[in-house]
DSSP file (Angstrom, degrees, kcal/mol; ACC not computed):
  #  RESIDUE AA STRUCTURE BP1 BP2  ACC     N-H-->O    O-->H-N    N-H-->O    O-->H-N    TCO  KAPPA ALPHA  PHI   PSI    X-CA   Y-CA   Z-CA
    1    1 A X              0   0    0      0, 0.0     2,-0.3     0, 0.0     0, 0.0   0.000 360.0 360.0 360.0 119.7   47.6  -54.3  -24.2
    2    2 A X        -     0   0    0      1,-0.1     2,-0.3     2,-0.0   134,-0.1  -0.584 360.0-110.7-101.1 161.1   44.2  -54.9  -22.4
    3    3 A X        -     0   0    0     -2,-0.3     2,-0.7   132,-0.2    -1,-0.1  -0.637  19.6-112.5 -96.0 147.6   43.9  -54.0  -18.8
    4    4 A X        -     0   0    0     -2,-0.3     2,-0.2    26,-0.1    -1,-0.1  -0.619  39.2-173.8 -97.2 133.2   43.6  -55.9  -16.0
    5    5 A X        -     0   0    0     -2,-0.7    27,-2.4     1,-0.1     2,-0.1  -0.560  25.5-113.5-116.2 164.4   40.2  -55.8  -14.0
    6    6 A X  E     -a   32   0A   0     -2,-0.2    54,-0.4    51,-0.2     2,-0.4  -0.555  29.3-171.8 -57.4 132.5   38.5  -57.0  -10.9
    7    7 A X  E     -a   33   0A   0     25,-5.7    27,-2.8    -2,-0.1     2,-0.4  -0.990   8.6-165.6-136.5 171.8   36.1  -59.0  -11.5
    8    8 A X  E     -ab  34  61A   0     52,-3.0    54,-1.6    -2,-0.4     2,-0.4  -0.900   9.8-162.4-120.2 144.8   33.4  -60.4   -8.5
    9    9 A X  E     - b   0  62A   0     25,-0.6     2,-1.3    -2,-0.4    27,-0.4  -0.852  10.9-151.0-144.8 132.5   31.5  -63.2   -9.5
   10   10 A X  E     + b   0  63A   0     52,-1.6    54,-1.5    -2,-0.4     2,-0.3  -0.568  41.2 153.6 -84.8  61.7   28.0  -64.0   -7.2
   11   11 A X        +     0   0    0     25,-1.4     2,-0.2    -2,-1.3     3,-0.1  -0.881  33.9 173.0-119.0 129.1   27.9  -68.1   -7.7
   12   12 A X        +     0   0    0     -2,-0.3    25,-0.1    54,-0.3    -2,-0.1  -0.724  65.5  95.0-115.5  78.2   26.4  -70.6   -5.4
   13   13 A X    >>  -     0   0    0     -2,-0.2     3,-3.2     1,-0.1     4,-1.3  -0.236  61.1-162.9 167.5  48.1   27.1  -73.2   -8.0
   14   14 A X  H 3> S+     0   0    0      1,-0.3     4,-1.2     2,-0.2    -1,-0.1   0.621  91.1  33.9 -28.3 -48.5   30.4  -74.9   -7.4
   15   15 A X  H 3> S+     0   0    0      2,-0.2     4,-0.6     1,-0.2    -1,-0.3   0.737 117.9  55.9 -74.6 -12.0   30.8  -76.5  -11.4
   16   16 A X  H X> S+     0   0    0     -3,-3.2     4,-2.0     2,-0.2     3,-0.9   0.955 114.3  34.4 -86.4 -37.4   29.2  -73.5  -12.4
   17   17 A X  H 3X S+     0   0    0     -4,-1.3     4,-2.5     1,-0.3    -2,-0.2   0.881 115.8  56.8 -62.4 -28.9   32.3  -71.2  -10.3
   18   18 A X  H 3< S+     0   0    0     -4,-1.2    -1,-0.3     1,-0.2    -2,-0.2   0.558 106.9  46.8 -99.6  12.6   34.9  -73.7  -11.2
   19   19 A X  H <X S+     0   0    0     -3,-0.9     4,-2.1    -4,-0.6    -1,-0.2   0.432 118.6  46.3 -61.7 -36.9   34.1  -73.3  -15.4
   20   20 A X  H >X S+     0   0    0     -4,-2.0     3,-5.2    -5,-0.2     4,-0.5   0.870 106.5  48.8 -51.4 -90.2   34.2  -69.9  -14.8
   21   21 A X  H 3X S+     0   0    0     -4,-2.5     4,-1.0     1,-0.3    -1,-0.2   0.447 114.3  52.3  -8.8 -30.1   37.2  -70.1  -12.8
   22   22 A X  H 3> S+     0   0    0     -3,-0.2     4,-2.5     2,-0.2    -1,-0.3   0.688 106.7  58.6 -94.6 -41.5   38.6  -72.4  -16.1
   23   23 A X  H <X S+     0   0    0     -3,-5.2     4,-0.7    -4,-2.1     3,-0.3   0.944 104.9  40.1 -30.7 -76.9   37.6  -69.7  -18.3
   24   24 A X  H  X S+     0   0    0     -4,-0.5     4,-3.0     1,-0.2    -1,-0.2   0.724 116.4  59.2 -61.6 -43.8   39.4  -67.0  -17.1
   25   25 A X  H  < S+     0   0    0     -4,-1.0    -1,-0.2     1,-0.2    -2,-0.2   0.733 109.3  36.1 -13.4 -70.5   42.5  -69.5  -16.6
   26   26 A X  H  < S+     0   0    0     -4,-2.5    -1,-0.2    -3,-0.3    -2,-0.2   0.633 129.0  33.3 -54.0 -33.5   43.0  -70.7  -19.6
   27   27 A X  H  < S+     0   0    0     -4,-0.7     2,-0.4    -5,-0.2    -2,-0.2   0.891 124.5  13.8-100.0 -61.1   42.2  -67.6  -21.5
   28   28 A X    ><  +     0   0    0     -4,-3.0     3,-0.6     1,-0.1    -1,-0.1  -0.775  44.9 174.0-129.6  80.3   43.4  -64.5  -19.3
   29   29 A X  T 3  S+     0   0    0     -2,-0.4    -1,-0.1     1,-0.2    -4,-0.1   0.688  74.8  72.7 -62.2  -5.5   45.5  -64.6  -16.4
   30   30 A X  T 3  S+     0   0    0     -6,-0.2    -1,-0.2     2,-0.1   -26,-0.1   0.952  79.5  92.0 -75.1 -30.6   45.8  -60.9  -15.9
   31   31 A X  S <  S-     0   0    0     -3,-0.6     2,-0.4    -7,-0.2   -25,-0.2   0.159  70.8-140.3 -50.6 161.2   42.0  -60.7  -14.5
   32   32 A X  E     -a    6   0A   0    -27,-2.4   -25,-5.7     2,-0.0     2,-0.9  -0.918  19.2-164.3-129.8 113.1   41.5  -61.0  -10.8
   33   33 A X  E     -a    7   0A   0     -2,-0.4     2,-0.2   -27,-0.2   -25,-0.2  -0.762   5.5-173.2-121.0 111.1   38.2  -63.1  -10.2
   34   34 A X  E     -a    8   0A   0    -27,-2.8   -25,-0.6    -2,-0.9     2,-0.3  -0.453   8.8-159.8 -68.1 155.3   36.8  -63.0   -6.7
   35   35 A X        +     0   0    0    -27,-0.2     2,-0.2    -2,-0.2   -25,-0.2  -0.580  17.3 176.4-168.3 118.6   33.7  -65.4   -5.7
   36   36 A X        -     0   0    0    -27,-0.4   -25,-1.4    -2,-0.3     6,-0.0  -0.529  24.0-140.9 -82.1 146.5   31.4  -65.3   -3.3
   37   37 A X  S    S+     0   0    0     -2,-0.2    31,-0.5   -27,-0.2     2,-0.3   0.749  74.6  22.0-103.8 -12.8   28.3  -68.1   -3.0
   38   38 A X  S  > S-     0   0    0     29,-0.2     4,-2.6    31,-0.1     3,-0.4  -0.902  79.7 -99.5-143.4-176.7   25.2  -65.9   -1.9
   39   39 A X  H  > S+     0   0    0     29,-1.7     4,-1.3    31,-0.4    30,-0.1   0.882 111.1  52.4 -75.0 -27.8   23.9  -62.9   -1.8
   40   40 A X  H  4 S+     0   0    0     28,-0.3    -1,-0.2     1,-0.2     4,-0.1   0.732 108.0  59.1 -81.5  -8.6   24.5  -61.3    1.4
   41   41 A X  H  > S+     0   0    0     -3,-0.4     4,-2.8     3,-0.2     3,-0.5   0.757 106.0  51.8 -67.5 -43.5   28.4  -62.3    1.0
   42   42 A X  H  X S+     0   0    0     -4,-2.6     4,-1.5     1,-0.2     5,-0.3   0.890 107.0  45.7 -86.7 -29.9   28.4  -60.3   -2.1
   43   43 A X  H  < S+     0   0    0     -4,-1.3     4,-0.5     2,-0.3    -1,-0.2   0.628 113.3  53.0 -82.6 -17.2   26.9  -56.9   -0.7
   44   44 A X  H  >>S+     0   0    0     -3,-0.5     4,-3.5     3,-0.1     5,-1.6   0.813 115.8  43.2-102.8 -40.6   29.6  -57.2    2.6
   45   45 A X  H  <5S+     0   0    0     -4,-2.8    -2,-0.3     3,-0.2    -3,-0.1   0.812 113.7  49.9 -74.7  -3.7   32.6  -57.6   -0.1
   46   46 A X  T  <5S+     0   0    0     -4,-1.5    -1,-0.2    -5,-0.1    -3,-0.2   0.778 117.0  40.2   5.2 -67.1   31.1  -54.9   -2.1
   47   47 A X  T  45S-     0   0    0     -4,-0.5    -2,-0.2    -5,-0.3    -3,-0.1   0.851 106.5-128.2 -70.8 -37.8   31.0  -53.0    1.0
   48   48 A X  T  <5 +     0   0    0     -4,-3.5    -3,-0.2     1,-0.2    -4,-0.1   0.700  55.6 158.2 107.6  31.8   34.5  -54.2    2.2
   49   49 A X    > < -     0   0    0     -5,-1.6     3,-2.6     3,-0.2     4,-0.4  -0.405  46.4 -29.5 -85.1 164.9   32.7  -55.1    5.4
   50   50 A X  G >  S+     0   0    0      1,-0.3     3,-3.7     2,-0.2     0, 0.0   0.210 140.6   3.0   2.0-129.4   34.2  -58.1    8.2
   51   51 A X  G 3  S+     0   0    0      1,-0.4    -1,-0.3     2,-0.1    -2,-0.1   0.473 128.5  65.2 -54.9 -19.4   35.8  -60.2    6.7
   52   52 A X  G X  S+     0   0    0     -3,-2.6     3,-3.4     1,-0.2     2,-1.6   0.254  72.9 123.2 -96.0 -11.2   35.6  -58.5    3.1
   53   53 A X  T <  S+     0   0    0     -3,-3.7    -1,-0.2    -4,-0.4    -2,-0.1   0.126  75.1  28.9 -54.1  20.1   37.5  -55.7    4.5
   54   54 A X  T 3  S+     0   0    0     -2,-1.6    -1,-0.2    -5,-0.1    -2,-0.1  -0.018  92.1 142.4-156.2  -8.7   40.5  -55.3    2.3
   55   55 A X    <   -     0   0    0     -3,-3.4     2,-0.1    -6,-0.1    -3,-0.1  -0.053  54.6-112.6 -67.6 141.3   38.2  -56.9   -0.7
   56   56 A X        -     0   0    0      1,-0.1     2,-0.6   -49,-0.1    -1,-0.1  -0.443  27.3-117.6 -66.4 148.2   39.0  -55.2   -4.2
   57   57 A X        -     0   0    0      1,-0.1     2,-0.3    -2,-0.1   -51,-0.2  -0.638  32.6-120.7 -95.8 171.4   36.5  -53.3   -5.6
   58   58 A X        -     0   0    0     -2,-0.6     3,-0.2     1,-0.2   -51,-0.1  -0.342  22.9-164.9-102.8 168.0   35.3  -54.6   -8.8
   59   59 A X  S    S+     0   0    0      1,-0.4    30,-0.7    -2,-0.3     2,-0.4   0.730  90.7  25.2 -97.2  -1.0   35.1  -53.0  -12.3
   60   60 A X  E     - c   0  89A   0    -54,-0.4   -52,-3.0    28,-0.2    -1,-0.4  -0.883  59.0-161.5-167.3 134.5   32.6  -56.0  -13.2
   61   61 A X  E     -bc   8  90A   0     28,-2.3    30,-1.9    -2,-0.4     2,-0.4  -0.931   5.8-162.3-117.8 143.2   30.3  -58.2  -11.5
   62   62 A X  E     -bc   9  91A   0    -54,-1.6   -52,-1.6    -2,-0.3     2,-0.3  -0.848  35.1-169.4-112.6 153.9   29.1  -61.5  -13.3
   63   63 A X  E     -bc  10  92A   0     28,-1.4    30,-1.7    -2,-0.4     2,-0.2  -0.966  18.0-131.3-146.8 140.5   25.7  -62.2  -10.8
   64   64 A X        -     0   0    0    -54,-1.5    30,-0.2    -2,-0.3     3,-0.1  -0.435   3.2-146.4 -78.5 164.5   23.7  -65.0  -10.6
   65   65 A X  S    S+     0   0    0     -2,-0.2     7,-2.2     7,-0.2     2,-0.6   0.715  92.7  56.5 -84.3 -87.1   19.6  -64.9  -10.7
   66   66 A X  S    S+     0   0    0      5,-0.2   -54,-0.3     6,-0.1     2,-0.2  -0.293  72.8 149.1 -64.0 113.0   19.2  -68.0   -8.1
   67   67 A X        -     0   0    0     -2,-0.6   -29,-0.2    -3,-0.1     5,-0.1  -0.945  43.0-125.6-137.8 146.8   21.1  -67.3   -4.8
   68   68 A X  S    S+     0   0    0    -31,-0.5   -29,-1.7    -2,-0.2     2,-1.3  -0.325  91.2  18.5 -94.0-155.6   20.5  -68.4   -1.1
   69   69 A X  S    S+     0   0    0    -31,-0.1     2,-0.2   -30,-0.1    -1,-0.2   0.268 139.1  13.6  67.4 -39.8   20.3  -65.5    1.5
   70   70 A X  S    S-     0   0    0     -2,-1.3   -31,-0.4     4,-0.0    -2,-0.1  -0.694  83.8-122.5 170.7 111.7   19.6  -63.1   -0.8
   71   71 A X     >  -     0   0    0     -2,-0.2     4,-2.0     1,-0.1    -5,-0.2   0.073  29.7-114.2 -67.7 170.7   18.5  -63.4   -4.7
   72   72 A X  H  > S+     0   0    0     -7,-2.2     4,-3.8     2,-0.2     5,-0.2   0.961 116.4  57.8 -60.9 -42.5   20.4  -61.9   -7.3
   73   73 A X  H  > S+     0   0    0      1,-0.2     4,-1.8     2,-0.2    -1,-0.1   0.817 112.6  43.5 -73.7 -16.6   17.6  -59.4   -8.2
   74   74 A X  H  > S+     0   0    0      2,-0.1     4,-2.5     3,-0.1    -1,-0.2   0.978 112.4  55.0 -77.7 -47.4   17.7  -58.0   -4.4
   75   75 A X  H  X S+     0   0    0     -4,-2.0     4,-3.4     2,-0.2     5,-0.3   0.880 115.6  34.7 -16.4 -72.6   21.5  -58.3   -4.9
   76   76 A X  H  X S+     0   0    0     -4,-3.8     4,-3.5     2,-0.2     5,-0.3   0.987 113.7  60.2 -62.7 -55.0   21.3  -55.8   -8.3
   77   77 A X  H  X S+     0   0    0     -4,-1.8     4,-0.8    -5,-0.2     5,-0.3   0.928 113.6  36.3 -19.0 -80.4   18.4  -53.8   -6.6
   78   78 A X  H >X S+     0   0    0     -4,-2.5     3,-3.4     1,-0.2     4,-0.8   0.903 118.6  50.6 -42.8 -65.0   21.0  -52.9   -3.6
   79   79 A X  H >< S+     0   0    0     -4,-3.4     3,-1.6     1,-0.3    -1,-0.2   0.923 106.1  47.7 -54.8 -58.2   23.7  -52.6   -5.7
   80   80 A X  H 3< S+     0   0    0     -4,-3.5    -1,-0.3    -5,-0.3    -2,-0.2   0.639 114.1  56.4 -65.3   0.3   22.3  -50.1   -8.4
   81   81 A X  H << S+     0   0    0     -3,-3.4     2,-0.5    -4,-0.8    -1,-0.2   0.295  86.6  84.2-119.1  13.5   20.9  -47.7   -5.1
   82   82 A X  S <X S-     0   0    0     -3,-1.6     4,-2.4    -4,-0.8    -1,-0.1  -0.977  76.8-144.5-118.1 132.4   23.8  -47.3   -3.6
   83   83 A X  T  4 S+     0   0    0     -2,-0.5     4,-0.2     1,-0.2    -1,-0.1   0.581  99.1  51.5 -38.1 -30.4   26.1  -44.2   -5.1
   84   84 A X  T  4 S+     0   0    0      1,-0.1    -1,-0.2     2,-0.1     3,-0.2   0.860 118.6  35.9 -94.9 -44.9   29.5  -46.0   -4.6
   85   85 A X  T >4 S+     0   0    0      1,-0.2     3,-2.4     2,-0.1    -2,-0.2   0.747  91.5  82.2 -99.6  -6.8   28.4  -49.1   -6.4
   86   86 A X  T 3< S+     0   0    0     -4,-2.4    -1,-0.2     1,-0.3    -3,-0.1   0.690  84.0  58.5 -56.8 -31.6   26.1  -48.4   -9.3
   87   87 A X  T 3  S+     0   0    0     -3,-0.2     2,-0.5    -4,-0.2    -1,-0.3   0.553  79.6 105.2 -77.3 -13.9   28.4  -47.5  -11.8
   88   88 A X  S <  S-     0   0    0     -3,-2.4   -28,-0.2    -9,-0.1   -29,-0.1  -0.742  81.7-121.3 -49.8 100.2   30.0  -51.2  -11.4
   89   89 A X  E     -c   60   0A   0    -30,-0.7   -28,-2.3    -2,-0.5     2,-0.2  -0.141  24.2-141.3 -75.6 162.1   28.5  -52.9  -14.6
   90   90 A X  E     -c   61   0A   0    -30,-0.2    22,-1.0    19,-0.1     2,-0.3  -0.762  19.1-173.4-126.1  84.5   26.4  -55.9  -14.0
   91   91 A X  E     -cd  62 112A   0    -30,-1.9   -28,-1.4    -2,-0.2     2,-0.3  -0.589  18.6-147.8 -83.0 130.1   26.4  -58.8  -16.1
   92   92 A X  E     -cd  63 113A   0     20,-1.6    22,-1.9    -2,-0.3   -28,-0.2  -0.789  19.7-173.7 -85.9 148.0   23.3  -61.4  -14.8
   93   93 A X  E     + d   0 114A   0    -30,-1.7     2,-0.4    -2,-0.3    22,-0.2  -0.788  31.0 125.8-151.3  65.9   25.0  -64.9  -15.7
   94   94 A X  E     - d   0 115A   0     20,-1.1    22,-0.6     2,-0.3    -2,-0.0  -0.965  68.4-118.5-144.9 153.1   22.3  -67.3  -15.0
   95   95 A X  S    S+     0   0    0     -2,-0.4     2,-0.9    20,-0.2    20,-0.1   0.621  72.9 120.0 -68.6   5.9   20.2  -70.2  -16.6
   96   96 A X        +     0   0    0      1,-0.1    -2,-0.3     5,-0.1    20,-0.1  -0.581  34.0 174.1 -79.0 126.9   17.1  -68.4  -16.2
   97   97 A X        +     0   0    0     -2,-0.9     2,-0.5    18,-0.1    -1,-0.1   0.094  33.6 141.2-128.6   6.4   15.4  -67.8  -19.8
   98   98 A X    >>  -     0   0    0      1,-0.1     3,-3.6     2,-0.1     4,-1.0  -0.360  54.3-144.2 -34.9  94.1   12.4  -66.4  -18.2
   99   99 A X  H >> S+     0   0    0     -2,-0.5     3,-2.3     1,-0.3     4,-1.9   0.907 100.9  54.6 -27.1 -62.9   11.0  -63.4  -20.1
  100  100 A X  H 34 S+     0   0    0      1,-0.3     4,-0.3     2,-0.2    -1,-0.3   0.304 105.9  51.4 -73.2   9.3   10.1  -61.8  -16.6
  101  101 A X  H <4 S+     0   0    0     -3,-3.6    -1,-0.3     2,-0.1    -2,-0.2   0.667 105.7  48.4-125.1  16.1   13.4  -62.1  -15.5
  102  102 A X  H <X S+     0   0    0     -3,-2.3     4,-2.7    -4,-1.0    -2,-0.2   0.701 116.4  48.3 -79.0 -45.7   15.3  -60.5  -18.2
  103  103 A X  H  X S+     0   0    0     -4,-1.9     4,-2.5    -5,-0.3    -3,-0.2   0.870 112.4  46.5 -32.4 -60.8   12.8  -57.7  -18.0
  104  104 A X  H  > S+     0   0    0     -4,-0.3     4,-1.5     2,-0.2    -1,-0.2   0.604 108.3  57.6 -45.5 -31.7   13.2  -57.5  -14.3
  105  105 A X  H  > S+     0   0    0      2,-0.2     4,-0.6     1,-0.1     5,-0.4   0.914 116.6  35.6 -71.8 -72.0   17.2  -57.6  -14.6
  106  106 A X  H  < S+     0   0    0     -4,-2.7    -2,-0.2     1,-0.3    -3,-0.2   0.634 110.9  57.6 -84.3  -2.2   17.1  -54.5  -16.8
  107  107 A X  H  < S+     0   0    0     -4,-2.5    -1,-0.3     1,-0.2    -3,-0.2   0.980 109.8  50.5 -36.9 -75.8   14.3  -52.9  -15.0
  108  108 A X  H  < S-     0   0    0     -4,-1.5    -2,-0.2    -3,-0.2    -1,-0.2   0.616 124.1-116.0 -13.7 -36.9   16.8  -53.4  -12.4
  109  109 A X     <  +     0   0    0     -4,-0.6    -3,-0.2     1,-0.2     2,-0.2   0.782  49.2 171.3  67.6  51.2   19.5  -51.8  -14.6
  110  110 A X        -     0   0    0     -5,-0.4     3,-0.2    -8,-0.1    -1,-0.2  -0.454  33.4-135.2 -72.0 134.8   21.3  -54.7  -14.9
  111  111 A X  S    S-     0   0    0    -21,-0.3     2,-0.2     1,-0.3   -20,-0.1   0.893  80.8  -1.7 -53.5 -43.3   24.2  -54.0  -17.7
  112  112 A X  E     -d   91   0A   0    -22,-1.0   -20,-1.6     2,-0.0     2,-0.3  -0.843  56.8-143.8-170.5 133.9   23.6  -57.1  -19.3
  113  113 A X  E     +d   92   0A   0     -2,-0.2     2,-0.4   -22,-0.2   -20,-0.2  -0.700  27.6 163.4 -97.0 111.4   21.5  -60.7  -19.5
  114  114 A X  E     -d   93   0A   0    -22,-1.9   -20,-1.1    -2,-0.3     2,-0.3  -0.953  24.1-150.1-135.1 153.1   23.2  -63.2  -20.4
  115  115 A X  E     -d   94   0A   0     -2,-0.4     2,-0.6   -22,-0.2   -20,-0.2  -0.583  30.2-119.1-108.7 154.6   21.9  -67.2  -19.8
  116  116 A X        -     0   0    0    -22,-0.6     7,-0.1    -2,-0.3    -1,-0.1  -0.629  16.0-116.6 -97.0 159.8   24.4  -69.4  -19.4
  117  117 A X        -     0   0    0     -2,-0.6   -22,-0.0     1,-0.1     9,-0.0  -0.321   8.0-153.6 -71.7 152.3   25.2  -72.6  -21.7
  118  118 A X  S    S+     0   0    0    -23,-0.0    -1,-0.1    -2,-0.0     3,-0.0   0.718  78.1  89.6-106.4 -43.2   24.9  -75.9  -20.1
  119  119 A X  S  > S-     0   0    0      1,-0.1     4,-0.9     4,-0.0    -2,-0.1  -0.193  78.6-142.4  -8.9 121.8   27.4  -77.2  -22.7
  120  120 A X  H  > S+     0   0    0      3,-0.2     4,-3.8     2,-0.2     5,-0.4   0.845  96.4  57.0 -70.5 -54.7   30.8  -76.6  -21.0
  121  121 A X  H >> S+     0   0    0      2,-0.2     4,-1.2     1,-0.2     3,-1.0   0.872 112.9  38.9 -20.5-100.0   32.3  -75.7  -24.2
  122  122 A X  H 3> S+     0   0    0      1,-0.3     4,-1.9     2,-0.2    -1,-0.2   0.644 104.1  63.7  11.3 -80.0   30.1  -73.3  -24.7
  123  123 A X  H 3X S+     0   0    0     -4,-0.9     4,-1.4     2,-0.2     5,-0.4   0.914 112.2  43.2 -58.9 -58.9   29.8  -72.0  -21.0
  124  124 A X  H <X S+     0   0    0     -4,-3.8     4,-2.0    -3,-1.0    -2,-0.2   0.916 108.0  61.1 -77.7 -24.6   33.8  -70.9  -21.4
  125  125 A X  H  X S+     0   0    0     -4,-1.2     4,-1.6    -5,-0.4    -2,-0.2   0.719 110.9  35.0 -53.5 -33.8   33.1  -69.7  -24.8
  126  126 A X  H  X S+     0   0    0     -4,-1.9     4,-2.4    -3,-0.3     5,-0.2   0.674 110.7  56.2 -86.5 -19.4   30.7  -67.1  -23.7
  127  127 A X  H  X S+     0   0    0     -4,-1.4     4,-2.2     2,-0.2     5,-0.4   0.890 107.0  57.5 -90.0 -26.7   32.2  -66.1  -20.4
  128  128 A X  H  X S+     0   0    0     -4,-2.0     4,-4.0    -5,-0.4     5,-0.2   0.970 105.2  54.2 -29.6 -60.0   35.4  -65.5  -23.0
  129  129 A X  H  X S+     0   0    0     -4,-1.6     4,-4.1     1,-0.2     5,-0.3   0.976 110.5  40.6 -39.9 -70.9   32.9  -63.1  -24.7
  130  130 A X  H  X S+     0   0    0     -4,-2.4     4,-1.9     1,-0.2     5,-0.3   0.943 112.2  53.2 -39.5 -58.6   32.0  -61.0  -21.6
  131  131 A X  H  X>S+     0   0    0     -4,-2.2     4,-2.3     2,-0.2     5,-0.5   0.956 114.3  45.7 -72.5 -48.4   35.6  -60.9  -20.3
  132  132 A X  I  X>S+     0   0    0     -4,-4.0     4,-2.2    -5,-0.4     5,-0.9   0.984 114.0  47.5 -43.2 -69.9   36.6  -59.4  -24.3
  133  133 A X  I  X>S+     0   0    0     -4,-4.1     4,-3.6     1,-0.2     5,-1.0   0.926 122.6  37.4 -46.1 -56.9   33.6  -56.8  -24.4
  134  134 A X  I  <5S+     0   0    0     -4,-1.9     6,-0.4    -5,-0.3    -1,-0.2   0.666 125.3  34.1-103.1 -14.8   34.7  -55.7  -20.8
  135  135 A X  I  <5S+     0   0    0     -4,-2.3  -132,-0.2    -3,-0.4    -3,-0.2   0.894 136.7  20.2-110.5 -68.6   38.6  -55.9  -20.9
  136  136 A X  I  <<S+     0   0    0     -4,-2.2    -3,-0.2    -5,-0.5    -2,-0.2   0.592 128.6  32.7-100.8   1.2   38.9  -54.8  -24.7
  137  137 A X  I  <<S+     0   0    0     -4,-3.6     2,-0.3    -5,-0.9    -3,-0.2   0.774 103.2  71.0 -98.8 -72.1   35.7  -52.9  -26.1
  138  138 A X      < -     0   0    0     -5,-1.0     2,-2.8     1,-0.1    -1,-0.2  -0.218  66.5-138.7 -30.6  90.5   34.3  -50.9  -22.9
  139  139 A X        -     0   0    0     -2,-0.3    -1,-0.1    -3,-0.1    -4,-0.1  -0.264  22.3-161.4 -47.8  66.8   35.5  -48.2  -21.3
  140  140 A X        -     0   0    0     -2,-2.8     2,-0.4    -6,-0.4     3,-0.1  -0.005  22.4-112.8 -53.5 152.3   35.2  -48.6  -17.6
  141  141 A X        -     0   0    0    -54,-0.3    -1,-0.1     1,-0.1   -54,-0.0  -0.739  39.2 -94.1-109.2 167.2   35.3  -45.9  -15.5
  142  142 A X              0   0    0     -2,-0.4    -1,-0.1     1,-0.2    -3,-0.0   0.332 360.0 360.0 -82.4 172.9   38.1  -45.5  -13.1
  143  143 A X              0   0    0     -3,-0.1    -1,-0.2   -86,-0.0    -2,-0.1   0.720 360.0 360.0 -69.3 360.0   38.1  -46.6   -9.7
């Protein structure tokens, strides 16, 4: 029986959120998938700040590279130097295939790089993947 997790996902990229959104749908109803479109939206639910105040936290966040407001790699920065949030794995989920910004993710300490498929097919098949590794191989640790 897998458990059911939070999960945040950091998309300004309306077909890209609603193939997500399709993923997790089809596959796994138990998850709870939050989404926010930029980057300073993801650091006030993170923080549970105005409006975000009640906001779960999550046991995985799927983050985009390309964000307005605020990129993803300021996004991971914040997130991996604050105490509370750092331990919240961090999958980057973006179509960037940039050497220097898979390097830069796990400089970052980003959990894990993963680029996304353009393919829809595809694109639900891999976001399956994550949501497997994190719900049935990994041991997150408790809230």
């Amino acid at each position: 029986m897998d458990a059911m997790i939070d999960i945040l996902l950091v998309e300004d990229d309306p077909g890209d959120v609603l193939m997500t959104e399709e993923a997790f749908a089809d596959y796994k109803v138990a998850n709870r998938l939050s989404v926010v479109s930029d980057g300073e939206s993801a650091m006030a639910f993170l923080r549970q700040e105005g409006e975000y105040a009640e906001a779960p936290t999550p046991d995985l966040i799927l983050l985009d590279l390309h964000l307005p407001r605020m990129d993803g790699r300021e996004v991971l920065a914040e997130i991996k130097n604050d105490s509370r949030l750092r331990r919240i794995p961090v999958v980057i989920l973006t179509t960037s295939e940039a050497e220097e910004d898979i390097l830069r993710s796990y400089n970052l300490h980003a959990n894990a790089y993963v680029t996304k498929p353009v393919d829809f097919e595809r694109f639900i098949t891999v976001v399956r993947k994550i949501d497997d590794f994190f719900v049935s191989v990994v041991r997150l640790p408790e809230r």
